[in-house]
N, C-alpha and C positions, 0 to 999 in steps of 0.2 A: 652360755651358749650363743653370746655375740658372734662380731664379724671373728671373721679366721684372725690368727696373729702370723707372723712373721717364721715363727717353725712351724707353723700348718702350712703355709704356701712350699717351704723346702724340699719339704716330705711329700707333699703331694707333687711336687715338679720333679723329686727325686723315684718316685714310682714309675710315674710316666716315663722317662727316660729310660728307668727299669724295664720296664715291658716294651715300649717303641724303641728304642735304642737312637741311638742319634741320627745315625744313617738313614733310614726310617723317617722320619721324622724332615728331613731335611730333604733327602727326598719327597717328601711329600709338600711340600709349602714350595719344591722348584715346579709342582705339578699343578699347583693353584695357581701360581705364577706365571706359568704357559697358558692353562686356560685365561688370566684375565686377560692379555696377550692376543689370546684368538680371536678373543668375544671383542674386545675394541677394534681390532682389524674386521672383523665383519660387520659392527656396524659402520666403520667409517666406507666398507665396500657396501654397504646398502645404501647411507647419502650418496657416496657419487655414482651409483646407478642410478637414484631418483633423480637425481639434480639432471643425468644427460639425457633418459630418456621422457620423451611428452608424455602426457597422462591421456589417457585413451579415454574416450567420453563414456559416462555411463549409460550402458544398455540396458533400455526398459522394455516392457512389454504391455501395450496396450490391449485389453484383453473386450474394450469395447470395440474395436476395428477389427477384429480375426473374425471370419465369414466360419463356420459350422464346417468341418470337413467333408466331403463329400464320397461319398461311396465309387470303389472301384469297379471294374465289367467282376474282376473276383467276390468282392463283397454281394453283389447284387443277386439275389434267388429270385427266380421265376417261380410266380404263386402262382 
């Protein structure tokens, strides 16, 4: 119950062909091939948008300088 031999791989490549058919099959590997295709075209469209636009500074929020908000004429009830 070793590795496969050499009429185990035929057989089993001989199925698959059986049930995928070639076409199938070929088609599909031209479909993996367009996606890798895409995926390197968008990243290389992601460096040259990083490369031309500036990085925008990061926004913080100092939460000891924010004064307590104040209540509007709406908010406020007359006790």
């Amino acid at each position: 119950m070793g590795s496969m031999s050499i009429w185990h791989w035929i057989i089993v490549i001989g199925v698959v062909l059986l049930l995928f058919g070639r076409g199938k099959i070929s088609d599909l590997m031209g479909d993996v091939a367009q996606g890798i295709k895409a995926f390197k075209k968008g990243m290389s469209d992601d460096d040259k948008t990083a490369e031309t636009k500036p990085a925008e500074p990061m926004k913080t929020i100092d939460s000891t300088s924010q004064a307590a908000p104040q209540p509007t004429d709406a908010n406020r009830k007359a006790v």
